[in-house]
C-alpha positions in Angstrom: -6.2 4.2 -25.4 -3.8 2.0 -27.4 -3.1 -1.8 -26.8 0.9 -1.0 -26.5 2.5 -3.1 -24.0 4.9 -1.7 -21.7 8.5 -3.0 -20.9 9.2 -3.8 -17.0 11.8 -4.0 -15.4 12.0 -5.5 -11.7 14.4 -4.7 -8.9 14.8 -7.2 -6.2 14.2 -10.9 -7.2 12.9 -12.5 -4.5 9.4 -12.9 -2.5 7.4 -10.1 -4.4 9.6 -9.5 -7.5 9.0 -13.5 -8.2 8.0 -15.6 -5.6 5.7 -15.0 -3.3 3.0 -17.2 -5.5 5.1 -20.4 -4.4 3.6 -19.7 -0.7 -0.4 -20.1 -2.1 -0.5 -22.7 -4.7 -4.1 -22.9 -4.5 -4.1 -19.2 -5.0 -5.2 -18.8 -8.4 -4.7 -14.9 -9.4 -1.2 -14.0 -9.7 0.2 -12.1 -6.7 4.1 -11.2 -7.5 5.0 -8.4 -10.2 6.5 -11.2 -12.2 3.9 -13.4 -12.9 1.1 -10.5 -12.8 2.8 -9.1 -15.5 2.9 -12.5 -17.1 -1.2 -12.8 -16.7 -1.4 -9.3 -18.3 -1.9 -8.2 -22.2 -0.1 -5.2 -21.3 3.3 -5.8 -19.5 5.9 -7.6 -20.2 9.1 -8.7 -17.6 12.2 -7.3 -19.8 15.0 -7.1 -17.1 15.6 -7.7 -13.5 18.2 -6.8 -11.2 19.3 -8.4 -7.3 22.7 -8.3 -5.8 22.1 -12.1 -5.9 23.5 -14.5 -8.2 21.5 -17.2 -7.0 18.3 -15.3 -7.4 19.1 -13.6 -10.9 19.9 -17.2 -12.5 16.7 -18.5 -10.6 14.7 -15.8 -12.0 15.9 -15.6 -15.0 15.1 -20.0 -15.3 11.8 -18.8 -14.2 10.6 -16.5 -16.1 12.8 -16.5 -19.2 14.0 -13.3 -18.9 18.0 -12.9 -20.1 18.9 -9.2 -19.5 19.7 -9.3 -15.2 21.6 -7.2 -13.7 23.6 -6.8 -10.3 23.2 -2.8 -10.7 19.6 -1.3 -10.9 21.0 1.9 -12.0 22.5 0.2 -14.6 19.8 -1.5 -15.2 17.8 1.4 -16.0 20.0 3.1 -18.4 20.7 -0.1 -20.2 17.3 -1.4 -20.7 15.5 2.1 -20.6 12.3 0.2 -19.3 8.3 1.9 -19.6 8.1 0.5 -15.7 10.1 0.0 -12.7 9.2 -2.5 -9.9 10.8 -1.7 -6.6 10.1 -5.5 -4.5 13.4 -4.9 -2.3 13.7 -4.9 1.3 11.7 -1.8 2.8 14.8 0.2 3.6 16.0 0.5 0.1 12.3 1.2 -1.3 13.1 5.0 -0.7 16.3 5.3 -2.7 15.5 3.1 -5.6 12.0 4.6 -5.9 13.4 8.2 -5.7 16.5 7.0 -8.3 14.3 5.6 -10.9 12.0 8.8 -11.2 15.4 10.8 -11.7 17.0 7.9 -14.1 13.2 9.3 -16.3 11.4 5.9 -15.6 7.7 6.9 -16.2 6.0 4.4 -14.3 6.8 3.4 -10.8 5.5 0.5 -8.9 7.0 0.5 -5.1 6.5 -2.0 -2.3 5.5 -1.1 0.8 6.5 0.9 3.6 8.1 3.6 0.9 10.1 4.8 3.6 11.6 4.5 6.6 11.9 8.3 7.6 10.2 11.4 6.5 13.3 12.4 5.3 13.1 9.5 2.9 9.6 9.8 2.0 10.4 13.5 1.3 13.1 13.1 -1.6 10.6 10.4 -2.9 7.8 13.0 -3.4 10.0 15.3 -4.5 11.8 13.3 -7.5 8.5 12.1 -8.5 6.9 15.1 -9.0 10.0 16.6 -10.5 10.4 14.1 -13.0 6.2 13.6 -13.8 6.5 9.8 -13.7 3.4 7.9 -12.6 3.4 5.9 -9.1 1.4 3.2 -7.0 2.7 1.4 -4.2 2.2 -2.3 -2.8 -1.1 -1.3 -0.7 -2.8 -4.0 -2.4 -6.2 -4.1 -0.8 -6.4 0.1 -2.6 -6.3 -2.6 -5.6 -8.7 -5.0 -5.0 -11.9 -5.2 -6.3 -13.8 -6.4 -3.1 -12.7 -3.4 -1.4 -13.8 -0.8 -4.3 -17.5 -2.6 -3.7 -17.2 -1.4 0.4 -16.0 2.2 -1.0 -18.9 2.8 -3.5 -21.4 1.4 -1.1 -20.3 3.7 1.3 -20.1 6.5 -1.6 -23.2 5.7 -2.3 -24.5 6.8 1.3 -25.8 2.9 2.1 -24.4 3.4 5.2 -25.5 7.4 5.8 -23.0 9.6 6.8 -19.8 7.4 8.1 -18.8 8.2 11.5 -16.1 5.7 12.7 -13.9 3.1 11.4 -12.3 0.3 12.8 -9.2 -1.6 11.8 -8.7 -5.5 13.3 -5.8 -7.2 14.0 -2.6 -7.3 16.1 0.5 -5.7 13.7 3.9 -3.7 13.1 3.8 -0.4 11.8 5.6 0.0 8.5 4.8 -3.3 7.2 0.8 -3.9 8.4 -0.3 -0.9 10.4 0.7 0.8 6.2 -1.9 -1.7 4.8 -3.9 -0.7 7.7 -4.5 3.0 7.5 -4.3 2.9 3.8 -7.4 0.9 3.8 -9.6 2.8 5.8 -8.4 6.3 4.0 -9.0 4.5 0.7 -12.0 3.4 1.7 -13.3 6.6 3.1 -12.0 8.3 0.1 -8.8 9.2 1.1 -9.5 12.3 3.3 -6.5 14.1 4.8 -5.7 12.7 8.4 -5.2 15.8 10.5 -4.2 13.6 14.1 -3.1 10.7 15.3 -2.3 9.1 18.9 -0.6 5.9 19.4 1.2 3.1 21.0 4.2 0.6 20.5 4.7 -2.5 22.3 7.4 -3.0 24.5 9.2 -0.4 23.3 11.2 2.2 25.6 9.0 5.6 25.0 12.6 7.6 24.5 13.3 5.7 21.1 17.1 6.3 21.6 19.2 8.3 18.8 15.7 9.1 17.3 15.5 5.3 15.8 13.9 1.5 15.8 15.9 -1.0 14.0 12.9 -2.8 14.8 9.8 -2.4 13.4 7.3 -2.5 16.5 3.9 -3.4 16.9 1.3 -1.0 18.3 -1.8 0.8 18.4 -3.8 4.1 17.1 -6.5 6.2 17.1 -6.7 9.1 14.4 -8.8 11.6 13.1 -9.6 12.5 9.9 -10.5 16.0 8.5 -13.6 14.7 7.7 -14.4 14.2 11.0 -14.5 10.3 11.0 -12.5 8.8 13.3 -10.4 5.6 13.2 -8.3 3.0 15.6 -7.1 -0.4 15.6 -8.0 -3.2 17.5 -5.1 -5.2 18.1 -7.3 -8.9 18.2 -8.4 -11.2 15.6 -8.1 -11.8 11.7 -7.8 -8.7 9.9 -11.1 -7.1 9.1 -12.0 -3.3 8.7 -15.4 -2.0 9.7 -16.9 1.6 9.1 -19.8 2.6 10.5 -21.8 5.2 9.8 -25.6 7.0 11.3 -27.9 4.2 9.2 -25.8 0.9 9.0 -22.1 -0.8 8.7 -19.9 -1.8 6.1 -17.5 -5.3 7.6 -14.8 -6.4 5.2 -14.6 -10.4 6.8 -11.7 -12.5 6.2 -9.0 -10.4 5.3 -11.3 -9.4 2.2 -12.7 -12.8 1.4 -16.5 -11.6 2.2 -18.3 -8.4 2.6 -21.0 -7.4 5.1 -23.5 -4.8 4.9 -25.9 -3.9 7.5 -28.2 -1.2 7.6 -30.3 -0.2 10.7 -33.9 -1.2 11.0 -36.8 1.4 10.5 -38.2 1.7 13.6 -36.1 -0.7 16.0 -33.7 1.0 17.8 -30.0 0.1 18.3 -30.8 -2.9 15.8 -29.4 -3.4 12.1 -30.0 -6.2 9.8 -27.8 -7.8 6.9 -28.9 -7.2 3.3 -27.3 -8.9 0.9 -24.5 -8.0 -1.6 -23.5 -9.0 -5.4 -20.0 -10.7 -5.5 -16.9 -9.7 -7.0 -15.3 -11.8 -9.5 -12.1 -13.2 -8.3 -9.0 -11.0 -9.6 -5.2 -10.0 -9.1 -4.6 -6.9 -6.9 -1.3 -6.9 -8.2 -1.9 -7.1 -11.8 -4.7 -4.5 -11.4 -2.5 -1.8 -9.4 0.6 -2.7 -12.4 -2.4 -2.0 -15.0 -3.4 1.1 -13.4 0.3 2.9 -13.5 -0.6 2.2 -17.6 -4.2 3.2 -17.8 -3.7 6.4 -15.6 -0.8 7.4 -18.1 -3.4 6.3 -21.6 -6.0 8.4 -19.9 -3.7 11.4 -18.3 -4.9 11.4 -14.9 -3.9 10.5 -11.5 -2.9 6.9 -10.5 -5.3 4.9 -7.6 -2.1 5.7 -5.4 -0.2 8.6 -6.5 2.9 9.5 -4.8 1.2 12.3 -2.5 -1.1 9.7 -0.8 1.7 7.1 -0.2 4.1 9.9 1.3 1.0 11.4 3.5 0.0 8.4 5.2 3.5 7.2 5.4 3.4 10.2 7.7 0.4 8.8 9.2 2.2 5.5 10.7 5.7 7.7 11.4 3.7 10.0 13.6 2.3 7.2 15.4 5.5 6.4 16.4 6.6 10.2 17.7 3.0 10.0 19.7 4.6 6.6 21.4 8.1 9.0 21.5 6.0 12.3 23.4 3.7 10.5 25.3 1.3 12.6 23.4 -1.2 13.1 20.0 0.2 14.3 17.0 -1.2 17.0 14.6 0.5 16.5 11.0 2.2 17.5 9.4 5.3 15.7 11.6 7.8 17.7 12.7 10.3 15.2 13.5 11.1 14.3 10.2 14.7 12.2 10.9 12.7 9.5 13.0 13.5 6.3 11.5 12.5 2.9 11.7 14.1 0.1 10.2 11.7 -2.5 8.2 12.3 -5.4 5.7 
């Protein structure tokens, strides 16, 4: 491991390329790429690009940074950056992500949904893994720490053998239901999902000309190769449960506190809180940037690597084509030209 700091470059200057801190300001951990990179001993913002002139001389005021751009590919060849931040609107995530890996950027950092088609996701896998260049993508609860503590415990069979899991809260599909299933895979340790069935609200089951422009809330219920299975309750603040044969894990508060409960020797059908040590307050952001860098210094696989994103991209697409059929879904999809539009 060295102490080099890498050179980043950010496409799309708004909420989550620079921003997005602005809407917490008693938030103390950074939360957009910009000023996570600023927090960090390892990255530094070199360029930026945005079809905006209002947002590049904003940015630019911001953040200091003098080489902007209206052109990302220009960008790229110009600045020849370690890192590239995708933070544009969803349905340009797949062509900018797939554009950098072929311009020979190493070290990709995409927002969520990467895709809005399997089409899409498809030509991302492929570039990536045809150019070698690292990649995460803005699942940001893979990235934080509070979440890694639910994951080992479970790991470390506190809970027995898992057996369900349980997402909370009403949400679209490529924007939350993403975060959604990404969390409980991550937190079951990313098993392969072999099924899924599922529901969109208000939404005519024939999804005309094979696309939403939309993107719809609804419901699921999937099945892991593991066995474990998982659905979402569309009610309340978002939590994730699993459960397994000798307790629960609860993640409260959209992460803010952490649960445990493990049955009680000889009491049937009754469990028992036992405390937890906490987690020191950190940026999800920063660490998922930082992790592109150490998975490169170490040679090994990133906490998100391109093969989990596309796959459970898959995940929420199929959910739609079980709304579509009227029926559940084995994966892979076949439908791979079903689109739906997100920001």
């Amino acid at each position: 491991m060295t102490d080099r700091t890498y050179r980043v470059a950010i496409i799309g200057l708004g909420r989550m390329g620079s921003t997005i801190d602005d809407e917490f300001p008693d938030r103390s951990p950074p939360y957009s790429v910009a000023a996570s990179c600023q927090a960090s001993d390892r990255l530094h913002v070199v360029a930026g690009a945005d079809i905006d002139a209002a947002k590049r001389a904003a940015f630019s005021q911001r953040w200091g940074v003098d080489a902007l751009y209206e052109d990302y590919v220009e960008m790229i060849r110009q600045e020849d950056p370690d890192m590239i931040a995708v933070c544009t609107r969803g349905h340009l995530h797949a062509e900018m992500a797939a554009r950098s890996a072929q311009e020979g950027v190493g070290l990709i950092f995409c927002e969520k949904a990467i895709a809005c088609s399997m089409l899409e996701a498809d030509a991302i896998l492929n570039a990536v893994r045809e150019s070698g260049s690292l990649f995460n993508s803005g699942v940001l609860r893979r990235f934080d720490l509070r979440y890694h503590q639910a994951r080992d415990l479970i790991r470390q069979g506190e809970i027995g053998e898992p057996k369900a899991a349980v997402h909370y809260a009403a949400t679209n599909l490529l924007h939350g239901h993403i975060h959604s299933i990404d969390t409980l895979s991550f937190l079951l340790g990313d098993p392969k999902v072999e099924s899924i069935w599922g529901e969109l609200h208000s939404i005519d089951h024939r999804i005309p000309d094979n696309r939403l422009d939309e993107d719809p809330y609804g419901i699921f219920q999937l099945t892991f190769a593991n066995g474990v299975t998982a659905a979402s309750v569309p009610a309340g603040n978002w939590e994730f449960e699993v459960l397994g044969d000798r307790g629960s894990i609860r993640m409260l508060g959209n992460g803010t506190g952490l649960q445990l409960r493990k049955n009680d020797a000889g009491r049937a059908r009754v469990a028992s809180e036992v405390p937890v040590a906490p987690v020191t307050e950190h940026s999800a952001t920063q660490f998922c940037l930082e992790d592109l860098v150490l998975a490169h210094e170490e040679g090994r696989p990133t906490l998100g690597p391109v093969e989990i994103a596309h796959h459970l991209t898959e995940v929420c697409l199929a959910l739609a084509e079980s709304h579509r059929q009227e029926k559940r879904i084995n994966l892979p999809l076949e439908n791979r030209s079903l689109y739906i539009f997100h920001r």
